[in-house]
C-alpha positions, 0 to 999 in steps of 0.5 A: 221697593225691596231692591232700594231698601237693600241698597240703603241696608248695604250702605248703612253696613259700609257706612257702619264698618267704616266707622268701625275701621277708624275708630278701630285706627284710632284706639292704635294711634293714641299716644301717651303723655309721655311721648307728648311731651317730648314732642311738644316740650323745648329742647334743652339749650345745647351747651358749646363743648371745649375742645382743646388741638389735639385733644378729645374731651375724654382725653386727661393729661396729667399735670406734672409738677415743675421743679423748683429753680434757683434764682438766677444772679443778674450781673449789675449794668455797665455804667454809661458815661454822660455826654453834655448835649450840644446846642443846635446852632441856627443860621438867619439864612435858614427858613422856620421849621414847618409845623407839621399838622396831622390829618384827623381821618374819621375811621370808616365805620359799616352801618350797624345791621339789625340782625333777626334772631329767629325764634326758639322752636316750637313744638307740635304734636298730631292727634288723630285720635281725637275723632267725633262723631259723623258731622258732629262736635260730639267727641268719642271715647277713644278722643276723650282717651287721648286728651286725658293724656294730654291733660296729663302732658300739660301739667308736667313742668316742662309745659305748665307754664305753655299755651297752646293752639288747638288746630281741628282738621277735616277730610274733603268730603262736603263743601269748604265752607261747612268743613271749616265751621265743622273744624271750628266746632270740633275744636271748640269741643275739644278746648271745652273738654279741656277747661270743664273737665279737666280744669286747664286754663282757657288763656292757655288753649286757642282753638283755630279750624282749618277744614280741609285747607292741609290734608295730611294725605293730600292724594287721598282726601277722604282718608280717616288721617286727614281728620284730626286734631294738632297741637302746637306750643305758641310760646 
């Protein structure tokens, strides 16, 4: 009996310093509202530079002023004596002229394609420090820290007028099936602290769950990374 209760105590000590390690993992990895915005705000639209042969666009060529030249004198035209036209005399052996008739070609015109213009970049950023509680939708401080930032992010110009999706991850650990509900939920919580707390938009945030469907360390699928919390800008 006292053996077990021993080997019990160490698990809960493992589980416990576990714990403790991503938590502690997480409180370093929180990322700034600053640096959500560059990763989820539209780049700016690259404007074309003009680029003349020869030159660079720093180089600057100054403009010389074009002296002034005396209109040339033009001597009048010669004059051309008139010729009386002479009058084509027709012979009865002659045949009629025939009239020629010109052939109305239709250019070949090529099919008009439909061109599939792709659409403009997204942006995306991955929170992994928005943890939970063990098997629960409970958010932590440290994840209350990081979506205080991205509160902050939100109603920054750039992305005022942006939804976004609120993808939950989880690690492997347990069956599919209950990791996908868990995603859901955790997203669910996150979106909710979101609107009540902070007072975002719920048309702007769609929470989606993906379980254990993309682990971000696949050749390790109980790492802390794989649980986490993306953002993507939708439009």
């Amino acid at each position: 009996m006292m053996k077990k209760r021993l080997v019990m105590l160490f698990g809960t000590v493992a589980w416990a310093m576990l714990c403790l390690g991503s938590v502690s993992i997480a409180e370093e990895s929180v990322k700034s509202a600053k640096d959500l915005i560059i990763e989820l705000a539209p780049p700016p639209p690259v404007e074309p530079v003009r680029r003349t042969r020869g030159l660079t666009p720093r180089q600057v060529v100054p403009v010389k002023p074009v002296p002034k030249i005396a209109p040339r004198q033009v001597p009048p035209p010669p004059v051309v004596p008139v010729v009386p036209r002479q009058e084509v005399v027709q012979y009865p052996n002659n045949p009629p002229p025939v009239p020629v008739q010109e052939s109305i070609r239709q250019p070949n015109i090529p099919p008009v394609q439909v061109v599939q213009v792709p659409p403009p970049p997204t942006g995306s950023a991955t929170l992994s420090a928005v943890q939970f509680v063990y098997d629960s939708d409970e958010l932590l401080p440290v994840a209350r820290r990081q979506l205080d930032e991205l509160v902050i992010a939100l109603r920054d110009v750039s992305l005022r007028h942006t939804r976004i999706q609120l993808v939950g991850h989880t690690d492997a650990a347990g069956s599919r099936e209950y990791n996908r509900a868990l995603s859901v939920r955790r997203a669910y919580s996150a979106a909710r602290y979101l609107t009540q707390m902070h007072g975002i938009s719920s048309q702007r945030i769609i929470p989606i769950g993906m379980g254990e469907d993309h682990l971000l360390d696949p050749y390790n699928p109980l790492n802390a990374v794989n649980r986490r919390v993306e953002v993507i800008v939708i439009n």
